[in-house]
MINUTOR-27454 format. One record per atom (N, C-alpha, C, CB): residue in one letter; atom name; x, y, z. Coordinates in Angstrom, 1 decimal, always signed. Atoms other than C-alpha are relative to their C-alpha. Glycine has a CB too. Example, Ala and Ser with C-alpha at 12.3 -4.5 7.8 and 13.67 -1.06 7.14 Angstrom:
BEGIN
<type a	atom N	u +0.9	v -1.2	w +0.0>
<type a	atom CA	u +12.3	v -4.5	w +7.8>
<type a	atom C	u +0.9	v +1.2	w +0.0>
<type a	atom CB	u -1.0	v +0.0	w +1.2>
<type s	atom N	u -0.9	v -1.1	w +0.0>
<type s	atom CA	u +13.7	v -1.1	w +7.1>
<type s	atom C	u -0.8	v +1.1	w +0.8>
<type s	atom CB	u +0.4	v +0.5	w -1.4>
//
This chain:
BEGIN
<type x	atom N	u +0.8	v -1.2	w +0.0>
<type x	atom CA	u +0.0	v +0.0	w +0.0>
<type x	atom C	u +0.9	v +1.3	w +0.0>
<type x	atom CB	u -0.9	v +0.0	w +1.2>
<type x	atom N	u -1.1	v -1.5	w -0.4>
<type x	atom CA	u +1.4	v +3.8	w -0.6>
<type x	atom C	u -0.4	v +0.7	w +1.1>
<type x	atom CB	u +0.1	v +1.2	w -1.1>
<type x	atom N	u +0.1	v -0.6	w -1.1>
<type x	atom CA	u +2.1	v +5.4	w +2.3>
<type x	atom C	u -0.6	v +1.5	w -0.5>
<type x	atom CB	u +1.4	v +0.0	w +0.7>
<type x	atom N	u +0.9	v -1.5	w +0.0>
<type x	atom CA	u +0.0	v +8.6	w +3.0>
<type x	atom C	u -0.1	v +0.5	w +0.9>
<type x	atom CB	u -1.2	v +0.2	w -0.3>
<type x	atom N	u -0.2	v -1.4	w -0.8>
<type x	atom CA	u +0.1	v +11.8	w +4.9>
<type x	atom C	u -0.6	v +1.2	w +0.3>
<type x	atom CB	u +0.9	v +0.4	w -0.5>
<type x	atom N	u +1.0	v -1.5	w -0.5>
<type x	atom CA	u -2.2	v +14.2	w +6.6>
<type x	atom C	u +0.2	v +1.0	w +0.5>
<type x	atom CB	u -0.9	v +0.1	w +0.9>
<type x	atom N	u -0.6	v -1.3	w -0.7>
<type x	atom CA	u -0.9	v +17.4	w +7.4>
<type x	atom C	u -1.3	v +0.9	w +0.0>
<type x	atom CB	u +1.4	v +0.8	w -0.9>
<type x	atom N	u +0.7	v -0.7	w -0.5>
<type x	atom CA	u -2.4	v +20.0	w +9.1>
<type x	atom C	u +0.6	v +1.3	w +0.6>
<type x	atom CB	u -0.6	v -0.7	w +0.7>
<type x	atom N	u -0.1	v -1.4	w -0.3>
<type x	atom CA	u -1.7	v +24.1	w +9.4>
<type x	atom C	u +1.5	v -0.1	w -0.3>
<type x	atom CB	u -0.4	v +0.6	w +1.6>
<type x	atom N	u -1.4	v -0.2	w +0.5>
<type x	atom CA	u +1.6	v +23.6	w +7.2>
<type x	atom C	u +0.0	v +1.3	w -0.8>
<type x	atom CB	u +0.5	v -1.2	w -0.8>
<type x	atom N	u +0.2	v -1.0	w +1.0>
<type x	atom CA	u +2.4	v +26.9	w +5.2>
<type x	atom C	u +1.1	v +0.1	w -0.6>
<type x	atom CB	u -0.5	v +1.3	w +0.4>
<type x	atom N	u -1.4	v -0.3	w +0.3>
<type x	atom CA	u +4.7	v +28.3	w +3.4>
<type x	atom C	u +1.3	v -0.8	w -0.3>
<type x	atom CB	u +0.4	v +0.7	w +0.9>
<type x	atom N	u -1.2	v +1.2	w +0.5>
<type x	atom CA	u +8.4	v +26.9	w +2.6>
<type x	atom C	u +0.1	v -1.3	w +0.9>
<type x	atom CB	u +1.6	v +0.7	w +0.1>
<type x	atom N	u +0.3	v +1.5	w -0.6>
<type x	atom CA	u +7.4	v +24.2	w +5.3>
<type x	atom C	u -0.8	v -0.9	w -0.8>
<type x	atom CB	u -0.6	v +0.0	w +1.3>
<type x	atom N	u +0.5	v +0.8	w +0.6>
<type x	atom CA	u +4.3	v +23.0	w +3.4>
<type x	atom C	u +0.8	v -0.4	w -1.5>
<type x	atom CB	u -1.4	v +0.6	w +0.0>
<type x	atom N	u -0.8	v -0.1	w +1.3>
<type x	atom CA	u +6.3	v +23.3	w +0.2>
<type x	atom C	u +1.2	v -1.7	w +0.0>
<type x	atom CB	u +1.0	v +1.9	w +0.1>
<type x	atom N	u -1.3	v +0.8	w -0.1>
<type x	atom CA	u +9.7	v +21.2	w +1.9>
<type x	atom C	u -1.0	v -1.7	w -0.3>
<type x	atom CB	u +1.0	v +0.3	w +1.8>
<type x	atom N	u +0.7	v +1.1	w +0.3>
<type x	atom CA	u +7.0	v +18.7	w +2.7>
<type x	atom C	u -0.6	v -1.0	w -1.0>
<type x	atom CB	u -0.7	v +0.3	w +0.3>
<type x	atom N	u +0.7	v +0.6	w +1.2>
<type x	atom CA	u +5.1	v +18.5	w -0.4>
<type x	atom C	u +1.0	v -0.6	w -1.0>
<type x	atom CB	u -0.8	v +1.1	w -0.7>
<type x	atom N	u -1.4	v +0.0	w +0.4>
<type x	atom CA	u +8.5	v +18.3	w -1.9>
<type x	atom C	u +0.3	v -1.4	w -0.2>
<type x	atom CB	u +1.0	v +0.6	w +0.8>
<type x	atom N	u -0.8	v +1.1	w -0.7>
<type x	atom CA	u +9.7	v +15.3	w +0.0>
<type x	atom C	u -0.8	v -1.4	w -0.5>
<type x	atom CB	u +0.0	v +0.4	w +2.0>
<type x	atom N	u +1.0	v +1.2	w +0.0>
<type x	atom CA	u +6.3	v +13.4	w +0.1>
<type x	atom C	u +0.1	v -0.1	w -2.1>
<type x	atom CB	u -2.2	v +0.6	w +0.9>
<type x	atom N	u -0.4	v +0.0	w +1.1>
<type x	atom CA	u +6.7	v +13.7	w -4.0>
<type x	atom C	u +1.4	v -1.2	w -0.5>
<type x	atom CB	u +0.2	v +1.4	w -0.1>
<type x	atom N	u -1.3	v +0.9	w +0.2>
<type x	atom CA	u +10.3	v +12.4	w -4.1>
<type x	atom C	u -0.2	v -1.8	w +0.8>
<type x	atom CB	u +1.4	v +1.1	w +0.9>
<type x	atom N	u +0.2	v +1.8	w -0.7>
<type x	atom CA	u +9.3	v +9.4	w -1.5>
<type x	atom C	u -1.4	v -0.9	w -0.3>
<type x	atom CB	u +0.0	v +0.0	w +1.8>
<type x	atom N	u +1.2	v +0.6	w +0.3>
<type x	atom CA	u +6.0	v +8.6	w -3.3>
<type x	atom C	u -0.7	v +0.1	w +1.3>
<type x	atom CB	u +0.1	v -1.5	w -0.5>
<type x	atom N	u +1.1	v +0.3	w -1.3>
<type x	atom CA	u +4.0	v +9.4	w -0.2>
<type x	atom C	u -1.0	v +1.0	w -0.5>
<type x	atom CB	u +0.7	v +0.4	w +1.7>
<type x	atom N	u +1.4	v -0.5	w -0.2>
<type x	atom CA	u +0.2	v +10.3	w -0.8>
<type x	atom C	u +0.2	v +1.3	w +0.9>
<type x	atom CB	u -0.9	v -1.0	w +0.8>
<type x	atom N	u +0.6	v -0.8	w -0.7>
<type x	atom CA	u -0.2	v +13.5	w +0.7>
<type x	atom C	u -1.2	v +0.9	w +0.0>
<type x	atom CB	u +0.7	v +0.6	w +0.1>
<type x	atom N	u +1.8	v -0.6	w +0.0>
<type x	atom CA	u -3.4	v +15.4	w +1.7>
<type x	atom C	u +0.3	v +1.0	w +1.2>
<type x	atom CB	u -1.6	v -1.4	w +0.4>
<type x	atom N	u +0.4	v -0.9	w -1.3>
<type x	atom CA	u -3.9	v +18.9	w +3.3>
<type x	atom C	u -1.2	v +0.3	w +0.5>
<type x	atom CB	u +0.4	v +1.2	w -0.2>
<type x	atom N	u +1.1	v -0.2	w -0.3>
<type x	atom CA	u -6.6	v +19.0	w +5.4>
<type x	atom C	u -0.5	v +1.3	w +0.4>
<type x	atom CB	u -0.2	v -0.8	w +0.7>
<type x	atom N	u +0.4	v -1.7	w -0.4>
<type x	atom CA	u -9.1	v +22.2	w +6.0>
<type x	atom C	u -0.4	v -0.6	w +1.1>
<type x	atom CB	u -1.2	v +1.0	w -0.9>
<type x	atom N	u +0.8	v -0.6	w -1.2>
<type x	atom CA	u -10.5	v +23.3	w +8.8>
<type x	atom C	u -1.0	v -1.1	w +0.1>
<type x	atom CB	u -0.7	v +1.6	w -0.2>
<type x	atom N	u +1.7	v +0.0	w -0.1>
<type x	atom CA	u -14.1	v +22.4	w +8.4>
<type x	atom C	u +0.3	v -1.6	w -0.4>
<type x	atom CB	u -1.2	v +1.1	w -1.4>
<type x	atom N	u +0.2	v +1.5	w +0.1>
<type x	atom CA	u -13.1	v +18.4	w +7.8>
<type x	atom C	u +0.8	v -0.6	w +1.6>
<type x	atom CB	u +0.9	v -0.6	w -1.8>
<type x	atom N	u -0.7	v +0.3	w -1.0>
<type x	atom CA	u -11.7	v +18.3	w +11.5>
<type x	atom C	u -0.6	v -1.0	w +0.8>
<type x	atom CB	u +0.4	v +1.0	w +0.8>
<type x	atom N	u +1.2	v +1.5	w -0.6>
<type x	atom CA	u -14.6	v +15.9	w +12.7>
<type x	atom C	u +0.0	v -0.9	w -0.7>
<type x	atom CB	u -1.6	v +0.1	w +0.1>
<type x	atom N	u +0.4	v +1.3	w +1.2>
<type x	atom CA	u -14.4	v +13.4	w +9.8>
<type x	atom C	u +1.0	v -0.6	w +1.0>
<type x	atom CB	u +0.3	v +0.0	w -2.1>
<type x	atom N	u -0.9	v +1.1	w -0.3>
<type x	atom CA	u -12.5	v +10.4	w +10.9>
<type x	atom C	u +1.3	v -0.2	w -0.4>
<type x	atom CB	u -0.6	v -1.0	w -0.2>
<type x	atom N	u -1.1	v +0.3	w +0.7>
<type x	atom CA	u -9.1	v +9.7	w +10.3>
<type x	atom C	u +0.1	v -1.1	w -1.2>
<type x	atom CB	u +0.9	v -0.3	w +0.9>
<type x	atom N	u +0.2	v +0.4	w +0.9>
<type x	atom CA	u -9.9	v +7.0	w +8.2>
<type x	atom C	u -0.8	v +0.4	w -1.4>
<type x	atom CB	u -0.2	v -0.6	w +0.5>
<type x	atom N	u +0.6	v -0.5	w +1.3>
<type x	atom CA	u -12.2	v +8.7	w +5.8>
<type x	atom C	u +0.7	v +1.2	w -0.4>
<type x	atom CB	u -1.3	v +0.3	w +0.1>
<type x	atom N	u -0.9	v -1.0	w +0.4>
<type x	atom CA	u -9.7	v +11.6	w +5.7>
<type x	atom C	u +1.0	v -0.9	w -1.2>
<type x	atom CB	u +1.0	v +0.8	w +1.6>
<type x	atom N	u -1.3	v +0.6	w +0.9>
<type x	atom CA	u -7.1	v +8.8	w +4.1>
<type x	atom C	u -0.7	v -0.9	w -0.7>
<type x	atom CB	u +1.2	v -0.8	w +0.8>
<type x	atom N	u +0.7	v +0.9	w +1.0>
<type x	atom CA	u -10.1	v +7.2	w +1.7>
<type x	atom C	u +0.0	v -1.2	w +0.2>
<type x	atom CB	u +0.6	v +0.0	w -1.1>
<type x	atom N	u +1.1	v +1.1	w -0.6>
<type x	atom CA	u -11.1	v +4.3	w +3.8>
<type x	atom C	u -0.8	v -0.1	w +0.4>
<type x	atom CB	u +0.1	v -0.7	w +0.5>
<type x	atom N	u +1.3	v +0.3	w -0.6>
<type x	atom CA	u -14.6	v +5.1	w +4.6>
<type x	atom C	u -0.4	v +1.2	w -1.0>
<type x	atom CB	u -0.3	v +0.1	w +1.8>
<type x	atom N	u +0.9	v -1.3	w +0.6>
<type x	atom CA	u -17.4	v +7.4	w +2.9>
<type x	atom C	u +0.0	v +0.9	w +0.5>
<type x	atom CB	u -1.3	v +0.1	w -0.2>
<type x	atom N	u +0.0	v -1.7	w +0.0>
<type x	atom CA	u -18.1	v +10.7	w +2.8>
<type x	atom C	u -0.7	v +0.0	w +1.4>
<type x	atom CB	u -1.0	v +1.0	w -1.4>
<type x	atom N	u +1.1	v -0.6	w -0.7>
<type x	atom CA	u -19.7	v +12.3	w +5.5>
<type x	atom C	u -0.3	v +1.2	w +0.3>
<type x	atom CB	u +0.0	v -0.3	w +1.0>
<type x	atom N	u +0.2	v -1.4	w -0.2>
<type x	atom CA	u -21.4	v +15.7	w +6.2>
<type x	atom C	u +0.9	v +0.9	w +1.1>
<type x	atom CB	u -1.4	v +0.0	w +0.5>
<type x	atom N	u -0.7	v -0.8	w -0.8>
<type x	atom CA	u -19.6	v +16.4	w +9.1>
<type x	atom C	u +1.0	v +1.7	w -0.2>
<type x	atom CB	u +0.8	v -1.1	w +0.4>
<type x	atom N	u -0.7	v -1.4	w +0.4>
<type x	atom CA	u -18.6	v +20.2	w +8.9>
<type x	atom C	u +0.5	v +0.3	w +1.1>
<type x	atom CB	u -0.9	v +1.1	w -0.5>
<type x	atom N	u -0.9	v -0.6	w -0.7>
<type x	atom CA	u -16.2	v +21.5	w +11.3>
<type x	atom C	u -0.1	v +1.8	w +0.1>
<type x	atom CB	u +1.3	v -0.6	w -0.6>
<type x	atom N	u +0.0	v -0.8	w +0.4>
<type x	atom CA	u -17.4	v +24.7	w +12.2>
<type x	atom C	u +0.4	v +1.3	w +1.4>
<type x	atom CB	u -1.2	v -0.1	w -0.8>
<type x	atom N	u -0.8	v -0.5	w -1.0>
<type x	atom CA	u -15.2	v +25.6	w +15.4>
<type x	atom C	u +1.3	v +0.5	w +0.0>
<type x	atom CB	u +0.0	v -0.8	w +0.7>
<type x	atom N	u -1.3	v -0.4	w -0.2>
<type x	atom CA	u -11.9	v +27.5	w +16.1>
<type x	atom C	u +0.9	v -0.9	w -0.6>
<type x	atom CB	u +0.3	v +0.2	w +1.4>
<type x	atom N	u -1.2	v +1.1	w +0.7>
<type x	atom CA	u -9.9	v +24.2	w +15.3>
<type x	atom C	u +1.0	v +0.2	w +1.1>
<type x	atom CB	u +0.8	v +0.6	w -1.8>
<type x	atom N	u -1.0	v -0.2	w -0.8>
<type x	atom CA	u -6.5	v +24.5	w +16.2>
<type x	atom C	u +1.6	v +0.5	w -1.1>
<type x	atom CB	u +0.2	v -1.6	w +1.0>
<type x	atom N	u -0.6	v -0.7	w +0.9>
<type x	atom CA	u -3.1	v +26.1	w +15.2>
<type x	atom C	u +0.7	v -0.4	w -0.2>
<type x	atom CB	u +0.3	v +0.8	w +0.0>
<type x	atom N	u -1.3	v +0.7	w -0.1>
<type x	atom CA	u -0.4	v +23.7	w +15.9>
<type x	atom C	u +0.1	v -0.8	w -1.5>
<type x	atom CB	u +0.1	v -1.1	w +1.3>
<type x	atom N	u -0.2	v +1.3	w +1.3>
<type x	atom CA	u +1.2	v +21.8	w +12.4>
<type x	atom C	u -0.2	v -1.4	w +0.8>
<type x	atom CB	u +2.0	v +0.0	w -0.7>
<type x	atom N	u +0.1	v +1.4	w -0.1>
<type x	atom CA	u +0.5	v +18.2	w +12.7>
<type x	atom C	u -0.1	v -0.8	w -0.6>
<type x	atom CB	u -0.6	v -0.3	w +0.4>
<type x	atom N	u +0.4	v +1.7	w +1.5>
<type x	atom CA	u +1.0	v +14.9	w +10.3>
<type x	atom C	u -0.2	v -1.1	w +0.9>
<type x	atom CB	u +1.7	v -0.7	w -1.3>
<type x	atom N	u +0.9	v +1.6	w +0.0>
<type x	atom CA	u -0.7	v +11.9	w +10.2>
<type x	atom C	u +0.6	v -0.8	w -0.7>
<type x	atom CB	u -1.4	v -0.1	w -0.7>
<type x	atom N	u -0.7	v +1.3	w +1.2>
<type x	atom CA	u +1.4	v +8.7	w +8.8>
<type x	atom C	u -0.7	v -1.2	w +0.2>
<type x	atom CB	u +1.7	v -0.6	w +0.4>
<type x	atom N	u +0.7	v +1.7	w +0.3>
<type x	atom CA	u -0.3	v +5.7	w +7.4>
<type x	atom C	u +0.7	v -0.7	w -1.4>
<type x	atom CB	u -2.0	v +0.2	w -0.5>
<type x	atom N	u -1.1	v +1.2	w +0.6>
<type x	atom CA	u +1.6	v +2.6	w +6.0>
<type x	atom C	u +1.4	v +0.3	w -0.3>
<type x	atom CB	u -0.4	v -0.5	w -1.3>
<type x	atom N	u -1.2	v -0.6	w +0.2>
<type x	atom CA	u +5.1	v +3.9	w +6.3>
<type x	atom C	u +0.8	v -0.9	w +0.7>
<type x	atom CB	u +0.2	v +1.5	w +0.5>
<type x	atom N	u -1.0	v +1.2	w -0.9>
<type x	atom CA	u +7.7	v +1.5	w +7.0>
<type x	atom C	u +0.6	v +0.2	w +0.3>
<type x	atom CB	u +0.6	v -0.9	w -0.2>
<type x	atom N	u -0.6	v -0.4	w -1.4>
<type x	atom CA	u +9.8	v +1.4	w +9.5>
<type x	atom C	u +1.3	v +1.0	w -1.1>
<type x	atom CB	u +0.6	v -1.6	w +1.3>
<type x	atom N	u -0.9	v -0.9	w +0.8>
<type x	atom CA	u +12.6	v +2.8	w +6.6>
<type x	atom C	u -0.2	v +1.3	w -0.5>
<type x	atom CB	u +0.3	v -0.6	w -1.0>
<type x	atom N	u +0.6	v -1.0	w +0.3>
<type x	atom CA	u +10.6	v +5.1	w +5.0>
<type x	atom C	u -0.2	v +0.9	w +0.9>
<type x	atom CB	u -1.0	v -0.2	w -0.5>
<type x	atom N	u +0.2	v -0.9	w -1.2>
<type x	atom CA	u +9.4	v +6.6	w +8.4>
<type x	atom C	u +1.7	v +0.8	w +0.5>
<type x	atom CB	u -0.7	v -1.1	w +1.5>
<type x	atom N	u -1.7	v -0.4	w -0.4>
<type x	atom CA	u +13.6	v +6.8	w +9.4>
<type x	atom C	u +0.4	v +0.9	w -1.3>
<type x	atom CB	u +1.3	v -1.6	w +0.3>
<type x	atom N	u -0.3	v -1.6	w +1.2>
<type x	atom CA	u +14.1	v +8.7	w +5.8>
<type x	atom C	u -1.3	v +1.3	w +0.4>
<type x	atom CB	u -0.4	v -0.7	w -2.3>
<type x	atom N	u +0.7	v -0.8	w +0.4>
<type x	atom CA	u +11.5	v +10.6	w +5.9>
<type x	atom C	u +0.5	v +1.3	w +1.2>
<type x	atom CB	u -1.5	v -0.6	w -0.2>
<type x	atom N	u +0.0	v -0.8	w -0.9>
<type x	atom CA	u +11.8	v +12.2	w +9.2>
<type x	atom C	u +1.7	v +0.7	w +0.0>
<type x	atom CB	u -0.5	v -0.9	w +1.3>
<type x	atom N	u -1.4	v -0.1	w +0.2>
<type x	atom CA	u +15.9	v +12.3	w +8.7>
<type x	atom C	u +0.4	v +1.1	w -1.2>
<type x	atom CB	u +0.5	v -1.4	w -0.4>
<type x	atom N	u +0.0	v -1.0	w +0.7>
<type x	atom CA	u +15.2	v +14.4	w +6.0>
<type x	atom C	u -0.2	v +1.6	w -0.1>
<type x	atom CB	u -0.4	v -0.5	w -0.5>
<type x	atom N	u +0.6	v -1.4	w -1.0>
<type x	atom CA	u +13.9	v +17.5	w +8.1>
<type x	atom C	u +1.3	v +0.3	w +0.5>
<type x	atom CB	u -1.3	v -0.4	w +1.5>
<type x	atom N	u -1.1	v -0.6	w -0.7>
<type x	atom CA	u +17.5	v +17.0	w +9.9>
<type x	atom C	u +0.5	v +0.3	w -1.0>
<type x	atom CB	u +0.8	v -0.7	w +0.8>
<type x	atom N	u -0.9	v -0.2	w +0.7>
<type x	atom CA	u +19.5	v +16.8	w +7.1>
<type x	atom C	u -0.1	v +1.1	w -1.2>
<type x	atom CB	u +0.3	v -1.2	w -0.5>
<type x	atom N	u -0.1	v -1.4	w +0.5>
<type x	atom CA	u +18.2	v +19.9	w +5.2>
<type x	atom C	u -0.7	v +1.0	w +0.5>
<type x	atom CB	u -0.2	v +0.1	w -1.3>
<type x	atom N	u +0.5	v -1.0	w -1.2>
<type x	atom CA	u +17.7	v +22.0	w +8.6>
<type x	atom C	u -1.3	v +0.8	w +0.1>
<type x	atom CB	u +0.8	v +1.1	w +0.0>
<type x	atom N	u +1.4	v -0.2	w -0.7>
<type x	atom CA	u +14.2	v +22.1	w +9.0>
<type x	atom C	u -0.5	v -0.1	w +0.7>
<type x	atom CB	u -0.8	v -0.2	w -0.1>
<type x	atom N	u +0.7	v +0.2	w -1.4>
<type x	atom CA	u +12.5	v +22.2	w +12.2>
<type x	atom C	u -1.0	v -1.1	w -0.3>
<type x	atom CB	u -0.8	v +1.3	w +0.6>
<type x	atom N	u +0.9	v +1.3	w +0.1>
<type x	atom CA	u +10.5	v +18.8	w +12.6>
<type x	atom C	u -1.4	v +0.8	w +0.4>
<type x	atom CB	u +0.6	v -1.6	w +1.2>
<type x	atom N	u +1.1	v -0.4	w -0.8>
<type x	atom CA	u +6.9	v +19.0	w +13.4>
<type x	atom C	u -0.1	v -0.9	w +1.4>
<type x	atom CB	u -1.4	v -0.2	w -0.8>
<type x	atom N	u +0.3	v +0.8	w -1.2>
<type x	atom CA	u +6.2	v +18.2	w +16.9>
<type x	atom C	u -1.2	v -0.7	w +0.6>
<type x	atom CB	u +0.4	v +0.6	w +0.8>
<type x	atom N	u +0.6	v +1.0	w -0.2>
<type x	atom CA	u +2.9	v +16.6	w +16.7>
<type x	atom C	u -0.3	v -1.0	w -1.2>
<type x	atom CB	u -1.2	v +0.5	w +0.7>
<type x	atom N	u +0.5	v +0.5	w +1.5>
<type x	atom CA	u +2.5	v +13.9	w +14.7>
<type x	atom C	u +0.0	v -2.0	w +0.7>
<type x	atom CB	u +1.6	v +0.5	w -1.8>
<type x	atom N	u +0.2	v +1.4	w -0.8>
<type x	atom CA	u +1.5	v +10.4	w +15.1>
<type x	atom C	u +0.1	v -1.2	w -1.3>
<type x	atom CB	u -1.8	v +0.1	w +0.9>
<type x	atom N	u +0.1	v +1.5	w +1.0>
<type x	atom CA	u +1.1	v +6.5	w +13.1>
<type x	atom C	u -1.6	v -0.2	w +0.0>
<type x	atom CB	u +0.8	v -1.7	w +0.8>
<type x	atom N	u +1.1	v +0.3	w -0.6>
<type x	atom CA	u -2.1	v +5.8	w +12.3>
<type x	atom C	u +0.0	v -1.6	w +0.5>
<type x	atom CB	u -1.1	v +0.4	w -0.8>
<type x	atom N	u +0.5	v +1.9	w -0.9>
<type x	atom CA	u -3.4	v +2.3	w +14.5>
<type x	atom C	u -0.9	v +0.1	w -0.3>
<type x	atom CB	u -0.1	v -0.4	w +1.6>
<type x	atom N	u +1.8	v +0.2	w +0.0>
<type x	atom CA	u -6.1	v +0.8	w +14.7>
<type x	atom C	u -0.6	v +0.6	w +1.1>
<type x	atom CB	u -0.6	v -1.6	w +0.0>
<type x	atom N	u +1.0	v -0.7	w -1.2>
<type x	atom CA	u -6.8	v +2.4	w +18.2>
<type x	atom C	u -0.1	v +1.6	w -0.4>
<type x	atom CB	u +0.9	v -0.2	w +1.9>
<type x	atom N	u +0.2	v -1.0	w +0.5>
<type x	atom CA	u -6.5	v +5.9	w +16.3>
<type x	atom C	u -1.1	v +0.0	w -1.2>
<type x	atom CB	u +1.2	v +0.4	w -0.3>
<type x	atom N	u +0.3	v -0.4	w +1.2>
<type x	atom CA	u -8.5	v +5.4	w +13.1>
<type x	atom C	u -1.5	v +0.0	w -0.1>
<type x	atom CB	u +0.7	v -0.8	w -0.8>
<type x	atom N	u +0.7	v -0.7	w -0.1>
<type x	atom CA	u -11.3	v +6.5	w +13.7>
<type x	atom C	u -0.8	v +1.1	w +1.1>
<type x	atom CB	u -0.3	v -0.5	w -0.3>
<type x	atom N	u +0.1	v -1.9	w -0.4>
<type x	atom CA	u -10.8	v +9.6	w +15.7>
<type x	atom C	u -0.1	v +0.9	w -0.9>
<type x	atom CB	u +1.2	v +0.7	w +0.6>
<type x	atom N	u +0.0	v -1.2	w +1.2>
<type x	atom CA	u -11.4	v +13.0	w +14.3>
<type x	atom C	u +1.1	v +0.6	w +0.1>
<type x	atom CB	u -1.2	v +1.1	w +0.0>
<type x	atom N	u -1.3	v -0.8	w -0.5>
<type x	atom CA	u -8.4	v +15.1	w +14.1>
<type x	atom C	u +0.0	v +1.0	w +1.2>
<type x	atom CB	u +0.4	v +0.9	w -1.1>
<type x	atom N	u +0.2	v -0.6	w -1.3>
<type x	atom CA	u -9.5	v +17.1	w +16.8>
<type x	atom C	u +0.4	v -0.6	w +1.3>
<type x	atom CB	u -1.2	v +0.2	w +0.1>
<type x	atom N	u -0.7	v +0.8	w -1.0>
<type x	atom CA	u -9.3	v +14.0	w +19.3>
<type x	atom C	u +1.2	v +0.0	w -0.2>
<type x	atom CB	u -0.3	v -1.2	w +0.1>
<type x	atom N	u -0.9	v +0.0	w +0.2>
<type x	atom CA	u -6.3	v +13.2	w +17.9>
<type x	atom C	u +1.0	v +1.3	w +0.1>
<type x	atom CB	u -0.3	v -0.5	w -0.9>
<type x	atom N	u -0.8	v -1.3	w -0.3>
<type x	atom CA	u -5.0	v +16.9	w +18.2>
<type x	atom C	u +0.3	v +0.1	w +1.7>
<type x	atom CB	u -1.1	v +1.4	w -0.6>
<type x	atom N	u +0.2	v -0.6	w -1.2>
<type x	atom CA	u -6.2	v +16.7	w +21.8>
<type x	atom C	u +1.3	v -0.7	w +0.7>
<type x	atom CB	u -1.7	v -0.3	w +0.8>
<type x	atom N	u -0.7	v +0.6	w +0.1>
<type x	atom CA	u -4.4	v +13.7	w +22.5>
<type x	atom C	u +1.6	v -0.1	w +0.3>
<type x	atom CB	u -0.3	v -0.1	w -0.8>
<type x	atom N	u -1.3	v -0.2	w +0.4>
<type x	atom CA	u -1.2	v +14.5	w +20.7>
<type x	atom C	u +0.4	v +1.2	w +1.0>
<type x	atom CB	u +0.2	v +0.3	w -1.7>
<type x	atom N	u +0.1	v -1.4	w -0.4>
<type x	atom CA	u -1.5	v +17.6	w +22.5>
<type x	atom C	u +0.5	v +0.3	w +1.5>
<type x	atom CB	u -1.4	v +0.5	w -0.2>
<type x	atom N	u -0.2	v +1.2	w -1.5>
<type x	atom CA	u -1.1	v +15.9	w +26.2>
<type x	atom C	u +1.0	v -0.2	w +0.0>
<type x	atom CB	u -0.6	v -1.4	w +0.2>
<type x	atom N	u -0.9	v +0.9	w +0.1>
<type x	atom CA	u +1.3	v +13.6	w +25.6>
<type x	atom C	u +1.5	v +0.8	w -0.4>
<type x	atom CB	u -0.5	v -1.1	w -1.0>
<type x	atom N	u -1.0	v -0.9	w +0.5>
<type x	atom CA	u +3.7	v +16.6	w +24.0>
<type x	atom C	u +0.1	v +0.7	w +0.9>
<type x	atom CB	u -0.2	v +0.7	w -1.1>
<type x	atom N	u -0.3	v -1.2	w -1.2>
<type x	atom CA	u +3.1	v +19.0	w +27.0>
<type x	atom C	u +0.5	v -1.3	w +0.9>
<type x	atom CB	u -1.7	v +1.2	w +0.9>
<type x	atom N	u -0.7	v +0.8	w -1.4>
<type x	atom CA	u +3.8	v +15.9	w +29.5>
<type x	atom C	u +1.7	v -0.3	w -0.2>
<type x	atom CB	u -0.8	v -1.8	w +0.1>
<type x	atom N	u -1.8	v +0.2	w +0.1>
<type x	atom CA	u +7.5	v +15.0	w +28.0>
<type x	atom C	u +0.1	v +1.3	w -0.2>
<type x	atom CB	u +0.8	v -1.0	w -1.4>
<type x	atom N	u -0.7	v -1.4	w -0.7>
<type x	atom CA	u +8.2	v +18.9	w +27.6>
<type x	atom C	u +0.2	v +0.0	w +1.3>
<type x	atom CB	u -0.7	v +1.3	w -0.2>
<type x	atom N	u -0.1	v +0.2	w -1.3>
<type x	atom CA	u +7.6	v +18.8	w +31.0>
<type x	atom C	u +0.6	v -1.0	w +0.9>
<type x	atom CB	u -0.8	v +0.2	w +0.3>
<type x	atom N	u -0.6	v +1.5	w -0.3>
<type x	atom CA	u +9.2	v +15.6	w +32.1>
<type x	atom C	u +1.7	v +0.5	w -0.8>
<type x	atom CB	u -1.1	v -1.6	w -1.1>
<type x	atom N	u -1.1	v +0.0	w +1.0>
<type x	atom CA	u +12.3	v +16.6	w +29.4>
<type x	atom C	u +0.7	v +1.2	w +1.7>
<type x	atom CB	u -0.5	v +0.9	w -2.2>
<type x	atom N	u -0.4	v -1.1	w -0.8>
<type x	atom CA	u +12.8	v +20.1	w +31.6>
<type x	atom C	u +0.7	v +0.0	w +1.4>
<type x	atom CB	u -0.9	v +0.6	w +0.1>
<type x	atom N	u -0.6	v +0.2	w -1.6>
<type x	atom CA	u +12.9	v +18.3	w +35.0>
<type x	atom C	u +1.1	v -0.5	w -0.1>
<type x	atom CB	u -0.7	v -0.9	w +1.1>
<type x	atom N	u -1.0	v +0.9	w -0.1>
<type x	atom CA	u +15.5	v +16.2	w +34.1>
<type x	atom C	u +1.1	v +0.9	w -0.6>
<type x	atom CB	u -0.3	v -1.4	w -0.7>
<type x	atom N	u -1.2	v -0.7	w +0.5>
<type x	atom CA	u +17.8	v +19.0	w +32.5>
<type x	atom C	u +0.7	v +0.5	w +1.9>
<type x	atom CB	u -0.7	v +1.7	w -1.4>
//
């Protein structure tokens, strides 16, 4: 299966490096709007139908990708490639599972969102 990629509030020469990259490594990419932040992660990546769901709240502002079917190599290039031509990684981003795939990005924002403040904070004590 080709790996594919959900980004979220990329702009500029970041969305660009991205689109770039996902191009060169055959990876599916898809920017998602706003107003599709309730659909499911699976119907975002074209395994389920449509649904009405409109998204018609604040959202959120943080970048965030979504990886589905990326092998363990692919995942080690891909991300290696952020270091090696000095881009700042994004710092939420997740695999999809099966215990993720059908959240909306929103859960999934909330989530990612936790788990990123707890190790900052965990990282800090230990400096």
């Amino acid at each position: 299966m080709q790996a594919k990629l959900l980004c979220y509030n990329l702009t500029g020469e970041r969305a660009e490096f991205v689109s770039a990259l996902c191009a060169e490594m055959n990876i599916f990419m898809r920017i998602v709007d706003k107003s599709e932040l309730l659909k499911p992660l699976s119907e975002l990546l074209g395994f389920d139908t449509q649904t009405e769901n409109k998204y018609t709240g604040e959202g959120f502002t943080d970048e965030m990708l979504v990886l589905c079917f990326f092998t363990q190599d692919l995942l080690k290039n891909f991300l290696s490639a952020f270091r090696q031509n000095g881009v700042k990684p994004v710092a939420l981003k997740a695999m999809l599972t099966e215990h993720n795939f059908e959240w909306s990005s929103i859960e999934l924002y909330n989530d990612l969102k936790k788990e990123h403040e707890y190790f900052l904070k965990n990282k800090q004590g230990d400096a």
